[in-house]
C-alpha positions in Angstrom: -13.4 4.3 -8.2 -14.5 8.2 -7.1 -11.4 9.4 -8.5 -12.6 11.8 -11.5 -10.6 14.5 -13.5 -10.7 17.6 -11.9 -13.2 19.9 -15.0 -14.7 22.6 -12.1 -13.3 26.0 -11.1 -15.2 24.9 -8.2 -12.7 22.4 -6.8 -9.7 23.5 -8.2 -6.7 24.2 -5.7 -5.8 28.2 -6.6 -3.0 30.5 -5.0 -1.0 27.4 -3.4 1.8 29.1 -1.5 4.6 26.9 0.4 6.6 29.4 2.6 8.7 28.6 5.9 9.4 30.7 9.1 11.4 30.5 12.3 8.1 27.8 13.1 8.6 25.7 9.9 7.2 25.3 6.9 3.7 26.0 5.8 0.4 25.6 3.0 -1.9 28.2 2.0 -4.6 27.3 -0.7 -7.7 28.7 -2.3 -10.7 26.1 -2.8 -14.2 27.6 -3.0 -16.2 23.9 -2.1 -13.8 21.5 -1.4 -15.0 19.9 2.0 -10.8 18.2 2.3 -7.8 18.3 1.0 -5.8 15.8 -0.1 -1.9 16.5 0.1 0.0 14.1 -2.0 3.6 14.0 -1.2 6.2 12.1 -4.0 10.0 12.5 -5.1 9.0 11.5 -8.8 7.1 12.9 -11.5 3.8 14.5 -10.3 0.9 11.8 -10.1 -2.0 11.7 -12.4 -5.5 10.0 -11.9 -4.4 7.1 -13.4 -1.4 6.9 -11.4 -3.3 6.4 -8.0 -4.5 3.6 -6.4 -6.9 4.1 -4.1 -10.4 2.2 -3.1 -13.4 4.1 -2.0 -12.6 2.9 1.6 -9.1 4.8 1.1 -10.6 8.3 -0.4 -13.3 8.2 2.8 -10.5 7.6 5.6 -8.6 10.7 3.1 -11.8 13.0 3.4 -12.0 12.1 7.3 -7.9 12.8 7.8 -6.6 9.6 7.3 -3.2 8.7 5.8 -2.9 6.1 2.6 0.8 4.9 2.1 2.2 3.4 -1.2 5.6 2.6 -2.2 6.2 5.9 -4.2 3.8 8.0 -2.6 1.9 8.9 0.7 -1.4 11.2 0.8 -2.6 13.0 4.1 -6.1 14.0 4.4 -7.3 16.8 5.7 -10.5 18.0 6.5 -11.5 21.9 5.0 -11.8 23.2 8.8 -8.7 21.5 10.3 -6.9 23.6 7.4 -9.0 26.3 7.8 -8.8 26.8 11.2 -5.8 28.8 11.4 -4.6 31.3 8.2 -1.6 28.3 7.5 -1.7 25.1 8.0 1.1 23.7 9.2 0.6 20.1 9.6 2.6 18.2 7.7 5.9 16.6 7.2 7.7 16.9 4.0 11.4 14.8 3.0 12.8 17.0 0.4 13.6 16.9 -2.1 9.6 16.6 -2.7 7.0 18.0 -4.4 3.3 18.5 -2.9 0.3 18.1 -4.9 -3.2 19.1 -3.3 -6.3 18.1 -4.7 -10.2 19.0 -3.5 -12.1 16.7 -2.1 -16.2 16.3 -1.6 -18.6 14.5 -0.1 -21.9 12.9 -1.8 -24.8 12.8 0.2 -25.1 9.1 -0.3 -21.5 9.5 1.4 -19.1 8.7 -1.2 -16.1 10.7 -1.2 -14.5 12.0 -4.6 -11.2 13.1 -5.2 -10.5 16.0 -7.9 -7.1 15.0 -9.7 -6.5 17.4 -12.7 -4.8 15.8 -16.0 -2.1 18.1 -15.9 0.7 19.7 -13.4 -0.7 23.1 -13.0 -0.8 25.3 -9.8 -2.0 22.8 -7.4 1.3 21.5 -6.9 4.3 23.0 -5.0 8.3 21.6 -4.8 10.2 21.5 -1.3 13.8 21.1 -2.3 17.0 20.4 -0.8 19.4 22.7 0.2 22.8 22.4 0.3 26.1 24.8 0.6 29.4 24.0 -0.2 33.2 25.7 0.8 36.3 25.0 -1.4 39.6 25.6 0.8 43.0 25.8 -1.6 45.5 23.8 -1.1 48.2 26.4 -1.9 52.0 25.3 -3.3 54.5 23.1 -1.4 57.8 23.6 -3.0 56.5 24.9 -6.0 54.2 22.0 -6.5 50.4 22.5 -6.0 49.3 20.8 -3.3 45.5 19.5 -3.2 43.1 21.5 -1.7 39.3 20.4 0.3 36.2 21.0 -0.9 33.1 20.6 1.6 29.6 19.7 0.6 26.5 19.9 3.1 23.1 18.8 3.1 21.2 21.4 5.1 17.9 19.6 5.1 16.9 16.3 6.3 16.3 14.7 3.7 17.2 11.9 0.7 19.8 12.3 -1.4 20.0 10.9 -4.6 24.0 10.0 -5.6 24.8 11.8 -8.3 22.3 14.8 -7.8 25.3 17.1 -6.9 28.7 17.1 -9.0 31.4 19.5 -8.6 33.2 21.2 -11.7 36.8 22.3 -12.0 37.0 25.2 -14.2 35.5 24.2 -17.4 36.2 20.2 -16.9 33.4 17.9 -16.9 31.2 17.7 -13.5 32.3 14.9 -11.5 28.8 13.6 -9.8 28.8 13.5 -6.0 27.8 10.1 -4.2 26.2 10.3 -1.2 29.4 9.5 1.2 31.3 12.4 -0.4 29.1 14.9 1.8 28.6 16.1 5.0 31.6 16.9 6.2 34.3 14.0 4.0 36.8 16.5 3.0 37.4 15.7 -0.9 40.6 16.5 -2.2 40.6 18.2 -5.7 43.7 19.6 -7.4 42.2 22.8 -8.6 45.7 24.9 -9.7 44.0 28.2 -9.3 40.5 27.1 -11.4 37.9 27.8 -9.5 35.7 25.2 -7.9 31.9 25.1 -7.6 28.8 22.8 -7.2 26.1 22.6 -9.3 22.8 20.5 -9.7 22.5 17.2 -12.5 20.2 18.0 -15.3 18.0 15.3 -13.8 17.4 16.8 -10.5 16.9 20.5 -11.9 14.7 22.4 -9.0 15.2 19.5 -6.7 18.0 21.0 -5.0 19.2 24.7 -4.8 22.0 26.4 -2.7 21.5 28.0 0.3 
């Protein structure tokens, strides 16, 4: 299988820039010989060589701009001057949160295409989280006994969210982990008596998700 460890300057992905504007989001890459790309988009660890599983029927539909699908990863090909052909290329469809991992591609003269995958996480790969914001209203006194007040928590990306990701802290009490149904406009009652209220991201899902 034409998958070999990336060990050439030559085909390494350099100066990978994700950025977004009022038209979306966008790639920028540096690749002196790389004749495709190949953008590798997974919710999990990054992907190694070993970790892929693809025939040398799938890396030639890649290096042409196919599209291979697994269950916990999908990889769009691109070829260098359909990237090229404008200063970002745009694309692309991401589901945060994600992370993007592009690799250099070539083309043998007996026409086998070979995929660079380097053997460890380096610059070549970029993260597309998901955002979110989040409002606490107070629920004040009634009779000299607090009364509950709302906290709101919203997605602002389409994306999938993982229960638990979120959790919201009362003061110094433990973080309470957020399910899914909890967000997007459910109104959750917390008794807050003047702590403050905030959201923050599970160890587990560190960089996956960031406020707005």
């Amino acid at each position: 299988m034409p998958i070999l460890k990336l060990d050439s300057a030559a085909y390494a992905i350099r100066d990978l820039t994700l950025g977004s504007d009022s038209n979306g989001r966008y790639l920028s890459l540096v690749c002196p010989h790389a004749t495709a790309y190949a953008l590798c988009f997974s919710g999990g660890a990054p992907l190694l060589p070993e970790d892929l599983d693809l025939s040398e029927e799938d890396l030639r539909a890649l290096h042409g701009g196919g599209e291979i699908q697994r269950d916990h990863y999908r990889i769009q090909g691109v070829p260098r001057n359909v990237f090229s052909a404008t200063p970002t290329f745009r694309n692309f469809h991401a589901v945060p949160p994600e992370q993007i991992q592009v690799w250099g591609m070539a083309l043998r003269p007996n026409g086998e295409a070979i995929l660079y995958v380097p053997d460890q996480v380096g610059e070549e790969t970029c993260y597309v989280p998901l955002r979110y914001a989040f409002q606490f209203t107070p629920g004040g006194c009634k009779r000299n006994t607090p009364q509950p007040g709302t906290l709101q928590v919203n997605l602002l990306d389409k994306g999938q969210y993982a229960d638990g990701a979120l959790m919201y802290q009362v003061g110094n009490a433990l973080p309470i982990p957020l399910p899914g149904g909890w967000l997007d406009g459910s109104p959750i009652p917390i008794l807050a008596q003047d702590e403050p209220v905030k959201v923050i991201v599970s160890a587990d899902f560190q960089g996956k998700y960031v406020p707005a």
